[in-house]
C-alpha positions, 0 to 999 in steps of 0.5 A, a space after each residue: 261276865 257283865 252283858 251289854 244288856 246288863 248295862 243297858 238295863 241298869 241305865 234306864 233306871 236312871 232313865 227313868 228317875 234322872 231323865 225323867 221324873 228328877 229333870 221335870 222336877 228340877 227344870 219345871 216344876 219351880 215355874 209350874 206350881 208359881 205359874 200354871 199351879 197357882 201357888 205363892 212364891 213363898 208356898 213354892 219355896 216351902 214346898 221344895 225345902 220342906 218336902 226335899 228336907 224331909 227326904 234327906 232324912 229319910 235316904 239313909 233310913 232308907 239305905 239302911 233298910 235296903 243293906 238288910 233286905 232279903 229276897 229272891 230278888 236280891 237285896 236291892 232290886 227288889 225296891 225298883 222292881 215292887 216300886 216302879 208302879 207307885 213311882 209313875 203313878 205318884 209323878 203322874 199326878 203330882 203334874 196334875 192341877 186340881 179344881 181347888 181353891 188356894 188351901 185346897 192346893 197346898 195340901 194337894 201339893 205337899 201331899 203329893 210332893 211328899 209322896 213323891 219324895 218317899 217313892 223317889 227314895 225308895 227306888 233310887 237309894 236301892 238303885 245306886 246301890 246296885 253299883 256296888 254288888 253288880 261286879 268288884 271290878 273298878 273299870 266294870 263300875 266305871 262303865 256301869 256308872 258311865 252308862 248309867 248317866 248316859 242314860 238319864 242324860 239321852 232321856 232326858 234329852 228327850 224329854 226336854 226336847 219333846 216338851 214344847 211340842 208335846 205340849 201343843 199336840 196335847 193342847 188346851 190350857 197348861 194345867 191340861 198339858 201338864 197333866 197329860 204330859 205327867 201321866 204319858 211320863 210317868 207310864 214310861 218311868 214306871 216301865 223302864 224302872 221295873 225293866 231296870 230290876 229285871 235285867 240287872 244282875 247282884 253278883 256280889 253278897 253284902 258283908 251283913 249286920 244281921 241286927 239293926 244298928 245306928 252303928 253304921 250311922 255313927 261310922 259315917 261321920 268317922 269316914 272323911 272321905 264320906 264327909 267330902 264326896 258327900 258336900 261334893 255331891 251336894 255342890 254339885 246340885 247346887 249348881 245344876 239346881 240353881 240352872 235347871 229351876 231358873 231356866 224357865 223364868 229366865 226364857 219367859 222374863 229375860 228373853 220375853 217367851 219362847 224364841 222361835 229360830 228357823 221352825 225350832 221352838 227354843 223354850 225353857 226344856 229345848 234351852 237346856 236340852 243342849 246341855 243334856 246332849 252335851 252331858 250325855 255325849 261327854 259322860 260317855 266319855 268320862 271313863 276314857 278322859 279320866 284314864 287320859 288325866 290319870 286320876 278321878 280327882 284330875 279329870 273332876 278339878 279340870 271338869 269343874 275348872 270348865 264349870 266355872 269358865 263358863 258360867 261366869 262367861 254367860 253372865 256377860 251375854 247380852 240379854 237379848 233373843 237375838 243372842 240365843 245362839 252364844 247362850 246355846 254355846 255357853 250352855 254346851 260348853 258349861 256341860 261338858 264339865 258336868 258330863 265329865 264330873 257325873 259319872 266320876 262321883 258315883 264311881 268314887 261313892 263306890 271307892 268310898 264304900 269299899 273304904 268302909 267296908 274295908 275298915 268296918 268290916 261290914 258292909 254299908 253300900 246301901 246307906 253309902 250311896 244314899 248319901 248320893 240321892 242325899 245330896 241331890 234332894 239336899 242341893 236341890 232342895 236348897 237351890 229351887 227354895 233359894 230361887 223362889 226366895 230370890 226372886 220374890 225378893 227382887 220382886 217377883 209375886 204369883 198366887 191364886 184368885 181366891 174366887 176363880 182360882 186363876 193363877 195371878 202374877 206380879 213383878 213389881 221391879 223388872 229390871 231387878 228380877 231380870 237381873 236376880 235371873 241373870 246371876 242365878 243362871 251364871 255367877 252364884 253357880 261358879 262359886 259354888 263350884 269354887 267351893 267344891 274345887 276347894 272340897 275335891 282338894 281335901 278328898 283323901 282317896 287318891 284314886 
């Protein structure tokens, strides 16, 4: 029988990677390594299409090698158990700024960025494949995939509320407070990743290829309802991504720095902390909404219809501080959709592996759920190189003194790259989701 420890375990494994190491990078990391890092704009766009493109390859691999693992572990816990060190370690000091001159950080931060991106898939394909040996019941995967996001939305809730005033407790510079922010991070995804492995269960035995084959790689693109959920998945990336990497830039460019409301210092990380709140609250509630609505695809259209709504409604917001309190609304009001949508996409990547299965005959969980993490490499990748490319075309220019190695910033037209925010926090998010409801309607499984 599935325990409540059990789920509790297998959320603070997307605690780990979800609320912690993948919201620092999806929200900070664009302006850190353009403002505190002292990396181009364009070395910037590189590094996170680059290092995130070479990872999308590398999922499946990945998924692929974890189908086949053996161990007394199991199959898939092993991966989070022997990888939870490395993980944290890895993060720790890819958040850390090295006295080096502009060359000598590239490589620093592609290295490490690389690094990272291989570490990430290794724990986390393993991880999301777990959904599918834990139990064969659909209600029981629905409430391990819906704890699972309240997981990583309560931490990260906490660790975007935390940031600001972490920051200045720490103190000194911001490459000083990034660094010591990243190691005291990445101690505790390192700890709540390895707890993940321990206290989850495989009930279930992997229908196994004995030999490695390419095989399975072939099936995947003879099964439609894979090809769907998978630029599904990626949409949905692309509209959290484009969010989540220009909320920094959007806070200091648009709104003129942090504002300050009855003692609560609403920066970039609190800005979008309302939405993690709100997503964890409703992603909870995501199971029971769906049996309401009466069908995953239901509640995913209507979660998607509220995306659009109000993403296109923030764009009309006046730009001004004074207007914080609609853009907080707008922000909650956004994420009750994604809450409700979140939990719901890995609950049907377990539908579409069963699909395979049953077709197959054997079983490719592992390659399966992947392409999940696939997808959100693949999303943000593109979403966080397009922000950078966007921006440096409105105007916006950064990089390094050769002599002193201070990070440098220069916008040459202000109005243009304010506007280049604007609409990447608003109006290029709902289209995509226009084209994901467009996706959702081709999906063949009815469940």
């Amino acid at each position: 029988m599935v325990t409540l420890k059990e789920k509790i375990g297998y959320a603070l494994g997307d605690a780990a990677a979800g609320g912690i190491t993948w919201k620092v990078m999806s929200i900070a990391f664009p302006l850190f390594f353009t403002n505190v890092f002292g990396l181009t704009v364009a070395d910037t766009a590189t590094l996170m299409l680059v290092a995130r493109l070479f990872d999308v390859v590398t999922d499946p691999i990945m998924g692929s090698i974890a189908d086949r693992t053996r161990s007394r572990w199991g199959t898939y816990r092993p991966w989070l158990i022997y990888g939870a060190i490395p993980f944290g370690l890895i993060f720790a000091l890819l958040l850390y700024t090295p006295d080096f001159d502009p060359v000598g950080k590239r490589i620093y931060a592609y290295t490490l960025y690389l690094l990272m991106m291989a570490i990430y898939t290794a724990v986390n394909v393993p991880y999301g494949s777990l959904l599918g040996v834990m139990t064969d019941d659909d209600n029981e995967k629905n409430q391990f995939s819906s704890y699972h996001m309240v997981g990583a939305y309560a931490m990260g809730f906490i660790t975007l509320l935390s940031f600001p005033y972490l920051q200045k407790m720490v103190g000194g510079s911001e490459a000083h407070q990034y660094a010591v922010l990243g190691a005291g991070l990445g101690v505790v995804a390192a700890a709540m990743t390895l707890a993940c492995g321990l206290l989850t269960k495989e009930r279930l035995k992997p229908i196994r290829a004995d030999k490695f084959s390419l095989r399975p790689f072939a099936d995947l693109f003879k099964n439609k309802p894979w090809i769907y959920l998978t630029l599904i998945g990626i949409c949905t990336n692309f509209f959290n991504g484009f969010r989540y990497a220009v909320a920094g830039y959007l806070i200091t460019y648009c709104l003129n720095g942090d504002v300050t409301v009855n003692g609560l210092i609403i920066n970039y990380t609190v800005f979008m902390t309302f939405g993690e709140v709100t997503c964890m609250i409703f992603g909870g509630l995501s199971p029971k909404f769906t049996r309401w609505v009466g069908s995953k695809k239901k509640a995913f259209n209507i979660a998607a219809l509220i995306c659009i709504v109000f993403s296109v409604a923030f764009f009309f917001v006046p730009m001004d501080p004074a207007y914080i309190w609609v853009m907080v609304a707008l922000v909650i009001l956004t994420s009750v959709g994604v809450g409700f949508y979140s939990p719901l996409l890995w609950s049907m990547y377990a539908d579409v592996a069963d699909y395979a299965t049953e077709k197959n005959g054997t079983s490719s969980t592992g390659l399966i759920f992947s392409s999940g993490t696939m997808a959100q490499k693949f999303g943000s990748a593109i979403s966080g190189s397009l922000v950078a490319i966007l921006l440096g075309i409105a105007g916006f220019i950064s990089g390094s003194d050769p002599a002193t190695g201070e990070t440098i910033i220069t916008i040459t037209d202000q109005e243009a790259v304010k506007e280049m925010i604007w609409l990447l926090f608003s109006i290029i998010p709902a289209f995509i989701v226009l084209i994901m409801m467009f996706l959702l309607h081709k999906y063949p499984i009815k469940k």
